[in-house]
N, C-alpha and C positions, 0 to 999 in steps of 0.2 A: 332174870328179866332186867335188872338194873344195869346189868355189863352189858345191854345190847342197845341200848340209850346212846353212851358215846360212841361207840363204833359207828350210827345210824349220824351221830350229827357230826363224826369226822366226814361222812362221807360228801355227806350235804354241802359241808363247809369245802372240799375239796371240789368239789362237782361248781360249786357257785365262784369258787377260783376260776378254773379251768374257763367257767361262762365269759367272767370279765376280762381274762387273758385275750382268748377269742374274737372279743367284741373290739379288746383294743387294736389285734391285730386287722381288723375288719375295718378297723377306722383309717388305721395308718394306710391299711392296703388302698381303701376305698381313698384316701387323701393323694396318695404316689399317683394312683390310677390318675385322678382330676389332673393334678398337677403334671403327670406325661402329656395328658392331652391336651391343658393349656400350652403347653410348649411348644408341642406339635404344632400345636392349630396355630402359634406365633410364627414359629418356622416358616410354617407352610405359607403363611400370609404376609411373613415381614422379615425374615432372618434370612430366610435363602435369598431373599434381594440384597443384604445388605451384604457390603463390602467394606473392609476394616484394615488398617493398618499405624505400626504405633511409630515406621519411619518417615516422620511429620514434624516441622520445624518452623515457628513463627518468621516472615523474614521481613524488611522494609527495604527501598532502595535509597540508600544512603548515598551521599555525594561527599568527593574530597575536595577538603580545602589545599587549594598549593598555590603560591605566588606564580606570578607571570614575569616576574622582574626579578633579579637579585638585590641585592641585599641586608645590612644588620636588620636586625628585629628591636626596632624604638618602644613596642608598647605592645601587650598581651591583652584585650579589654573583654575576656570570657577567660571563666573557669571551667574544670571539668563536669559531665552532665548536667550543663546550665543550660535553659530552654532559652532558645532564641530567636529570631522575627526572622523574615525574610530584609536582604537589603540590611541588616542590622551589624554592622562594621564588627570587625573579631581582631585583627591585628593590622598594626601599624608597622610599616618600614618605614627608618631612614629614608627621609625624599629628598636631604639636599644637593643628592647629587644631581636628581633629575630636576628639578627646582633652577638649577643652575643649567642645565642644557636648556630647557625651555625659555628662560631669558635670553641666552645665547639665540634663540632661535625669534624668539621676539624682536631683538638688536637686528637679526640677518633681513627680519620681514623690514623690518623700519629702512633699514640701508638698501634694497633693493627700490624700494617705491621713491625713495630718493633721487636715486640713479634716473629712476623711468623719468618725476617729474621734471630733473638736469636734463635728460635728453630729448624731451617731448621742451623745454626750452630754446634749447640748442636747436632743436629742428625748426620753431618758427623763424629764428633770427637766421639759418642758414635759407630759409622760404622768401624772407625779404631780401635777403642777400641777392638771392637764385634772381631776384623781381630785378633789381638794382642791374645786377649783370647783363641783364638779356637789356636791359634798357639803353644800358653804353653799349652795350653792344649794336643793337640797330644804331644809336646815333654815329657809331663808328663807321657801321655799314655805309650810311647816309653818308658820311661826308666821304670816305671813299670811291661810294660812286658819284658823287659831285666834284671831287677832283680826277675824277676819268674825264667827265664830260668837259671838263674844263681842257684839260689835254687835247682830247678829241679835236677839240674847235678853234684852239689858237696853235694846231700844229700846222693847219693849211694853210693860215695867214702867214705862221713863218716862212713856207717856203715858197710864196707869192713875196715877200719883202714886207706885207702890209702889219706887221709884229717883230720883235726882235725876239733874236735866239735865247737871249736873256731871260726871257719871262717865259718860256717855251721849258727852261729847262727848271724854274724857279715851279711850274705848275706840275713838272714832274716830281720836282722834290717833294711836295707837296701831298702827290698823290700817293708816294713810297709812305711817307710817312702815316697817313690816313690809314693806307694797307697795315701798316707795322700796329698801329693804336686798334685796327679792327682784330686781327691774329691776336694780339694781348687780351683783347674781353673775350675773345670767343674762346682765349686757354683759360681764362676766368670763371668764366660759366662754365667750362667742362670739369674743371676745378670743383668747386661750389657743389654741380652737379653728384658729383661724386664722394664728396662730404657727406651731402644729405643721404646717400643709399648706405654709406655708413654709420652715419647717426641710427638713421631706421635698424638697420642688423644690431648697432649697441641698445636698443632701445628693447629690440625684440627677446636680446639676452637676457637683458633686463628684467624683460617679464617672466622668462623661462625662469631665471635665478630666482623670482618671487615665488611662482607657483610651487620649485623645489625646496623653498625657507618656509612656506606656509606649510608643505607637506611635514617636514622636520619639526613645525610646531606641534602640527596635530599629533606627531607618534608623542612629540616629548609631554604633550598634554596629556594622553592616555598612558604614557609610565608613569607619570605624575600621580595621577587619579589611581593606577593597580598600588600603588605604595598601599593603599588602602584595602583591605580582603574584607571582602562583607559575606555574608551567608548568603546559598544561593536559592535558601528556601527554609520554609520553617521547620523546626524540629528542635534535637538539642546534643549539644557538643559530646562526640565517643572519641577514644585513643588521641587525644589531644598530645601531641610531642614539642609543641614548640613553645621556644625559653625564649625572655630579653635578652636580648645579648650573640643570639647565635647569629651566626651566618647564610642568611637562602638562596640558594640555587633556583632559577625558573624550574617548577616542575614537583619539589619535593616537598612532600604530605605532614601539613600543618595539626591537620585534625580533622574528625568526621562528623559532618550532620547527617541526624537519624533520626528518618521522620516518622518517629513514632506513632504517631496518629494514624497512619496511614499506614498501618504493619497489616502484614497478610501471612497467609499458611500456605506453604509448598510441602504438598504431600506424594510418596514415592512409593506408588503403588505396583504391583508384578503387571508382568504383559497378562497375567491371566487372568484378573481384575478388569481391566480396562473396557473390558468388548460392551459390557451396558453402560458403560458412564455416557453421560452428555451434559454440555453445559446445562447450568440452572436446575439440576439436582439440587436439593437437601440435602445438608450434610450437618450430621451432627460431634462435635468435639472438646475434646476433656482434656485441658491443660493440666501437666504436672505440676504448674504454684497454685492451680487453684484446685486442690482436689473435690472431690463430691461437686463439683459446679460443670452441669453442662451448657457450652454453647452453641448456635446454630452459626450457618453461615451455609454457602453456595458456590456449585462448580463454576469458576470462573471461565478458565482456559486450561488448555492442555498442553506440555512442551510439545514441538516439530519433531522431537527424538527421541531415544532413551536417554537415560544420564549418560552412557557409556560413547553414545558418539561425539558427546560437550568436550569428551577429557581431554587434558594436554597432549595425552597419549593413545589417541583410540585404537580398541585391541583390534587385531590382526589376525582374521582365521583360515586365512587363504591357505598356509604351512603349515607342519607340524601337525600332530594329535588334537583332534578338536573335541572340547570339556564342554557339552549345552550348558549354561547358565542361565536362573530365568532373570531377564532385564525387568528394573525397575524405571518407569515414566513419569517424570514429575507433573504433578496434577496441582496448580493453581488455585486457591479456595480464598476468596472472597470474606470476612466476617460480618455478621449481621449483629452486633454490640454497639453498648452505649460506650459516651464516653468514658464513663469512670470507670469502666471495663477496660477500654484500651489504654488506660494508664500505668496498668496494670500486666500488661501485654508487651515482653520485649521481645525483642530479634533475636533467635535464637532458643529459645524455650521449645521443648518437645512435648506435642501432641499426640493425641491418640482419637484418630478419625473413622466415623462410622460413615458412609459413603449409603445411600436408600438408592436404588437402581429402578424399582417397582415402574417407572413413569415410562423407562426404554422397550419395557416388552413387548410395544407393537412396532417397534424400530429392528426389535430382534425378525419379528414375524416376518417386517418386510426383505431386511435385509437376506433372511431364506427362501423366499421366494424371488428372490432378483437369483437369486445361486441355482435356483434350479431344486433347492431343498425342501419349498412348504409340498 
């Protein structure tokens, strides 16, 4: 009787195992179950709309700095990744060379208005002149034709007797001479005449010559003022190359402002992706520097193309063996962040984008119904 004791409470003891095994199996099972169906039911309500990918890259558009003028580099007044204002000077070139054309050009204005006021001179005293000549000139006329008439009238009495030949020929001299004094004013005034429409054409040069020494001012003013390279917006200095002392070319890349503040996300989604987006979705994403932190932000815009029609080199499938590739389309995203978040936020940092589509499905419905499909 005492040996059937333990056997009766091994059994027990194994029987109340197996119970609790069971029970825990019951729990896990019954825990998986819940947990499939939360899934599920996520899926079903929010995962199948979304759309994800981790080829995503913060970007800003940045602007180069490059001279407009040549040459040395006088003064460097920014460091590297130094923030800086719009309008806020960054380097100085040597300007005395332009410094020195634009006096030359300043000298040219002065001596041109010069000129005009010499010949806007010159032209009154040749106006009074012009007055003077026509004036002997009639009196010339005048007395010419009063020694015609004088001719005229003592030529009948000479050949009546009642006059001598003497004074007949003294009024002809007379009148030769009166002619000779009228022909001399009248090549006078044509003279004169002709001055002045020269003066006029010097005068006119004159002006020409100004408005082309004004024009040479103004460029040499505005190389003047480029000696000076200011930011052309706010942000702050990337890939800064340029030393005291070098030499610039119009055109060659001093350094970049990058305007931070204003950084955005281009994300590169498949053509297979794309058919629910529309602008002003939700999107949600998770920078690499910032882990465990999510941010929002929204569909901005969509590129016109794939990346692949951008390239230097777009591919060519008209020849040869054609390989489908599926195209990815850069998708523009917006951030909806605080400042001290986008301080945080460079150019270039890779994302990882969750794209919510849930808003397009009646966009889907109509667009199958435009096809012939609902």
């Amino acid at each position: 009787m005492s040996a059937t004791l333990p056997v009766e409470e091994s059994v027990r003891a194994t029987s109340a195992q197996r119970s609790r095994k069971k029970g825990v199996f019951l729990i896990i099972g019954g825990v998986a179950v819940l947990g499939a169906m939360a899934w599920g039911a996520h899926w079903w309500t929010v995962g199948r709309f979304i759309e994800s990918t981790d080829d995503a890259y913060l970007q800003a558009d940045g602007m180069t700095v490059a001279p407009k003028v040549s040459g040395y580099v006088a003064d460097v007044l920014v460091g590297d990744n130094q923030t800086v204002k719009r309008g806020q000077p960054l380097v100085r070139l040597d300007s005395r060379q332009y410094d020195a054309v634009l006096e030359q050009a300043n000298a040219t204005i002065a001596a041109r208005r010069a000129d005009i006021l010499r010949g806007e001179a010159e032209l009154s005293q040749q106006q009074a002149a012009i007055a003077q000549a026509r004036a002997q000139l009639d009196g010339a006329s005048a007395n010419e034709a009063h020694a015609a008439d004088q001719v005229k009238r003592y030529e009948p009495l000479a050949a009546t007797g009642a006059e001598t030949g003497e004074r007949v020929a003294e009024l002809r001299n007379t009148q030769r001479q009166a002619s000779a004094t009228r022909a001399a004013d009248a090549a006078a005034l044509q003279s004169a005449e002709r001055q002045i429409a020269t003066t006029h054409a010097a005068i006119e040069q004159a002006r020409a010559q100004l408005t082309a020494a004004e024009a040479s001012a103004r460029q040499a003013q505005l190389d003047t003022q480029d000696t000076v390279l200011k930011s052309p917006i706010d942000g702050r200095v990337g890939d800064r190359s340029v030393r005291v002392g070098q030499y610039a070319q119009p055109g060659s890349r001093f350094m970049t402002i990058v305007p931070v503040q204003n950084v955005y996300l281009v994300a590169n989604f498949k053509e297979t992706q794309i058919g629910m987006m529309r602008v002003g979705q939700p999107v949600t994403l998770r920078v690499d520097a910032l882990p465990g932190t999510k941010l929002h932000g929204k569909i901005d815009s969509f590129s016109p193309g794939t990346g692949s029609q951008f390239a230097l080199l777009p591919a060519q499938n008209a020849t040869g063996n054609f390989t489908k590739i599926v195209q990815r389309v850069p998708v523009r995203i917006r951030l909806d962040v605080g400042q001290e978040t986008r301080k945080v936020l460079l150019p270039g940092l890779s994302v990882n984008v969750d794209v919510d589509t849930r808003g397009a499905r009646d966009n889907e419905a109509r667009i199958e119904r435009e096809n012939g499909r609902g």
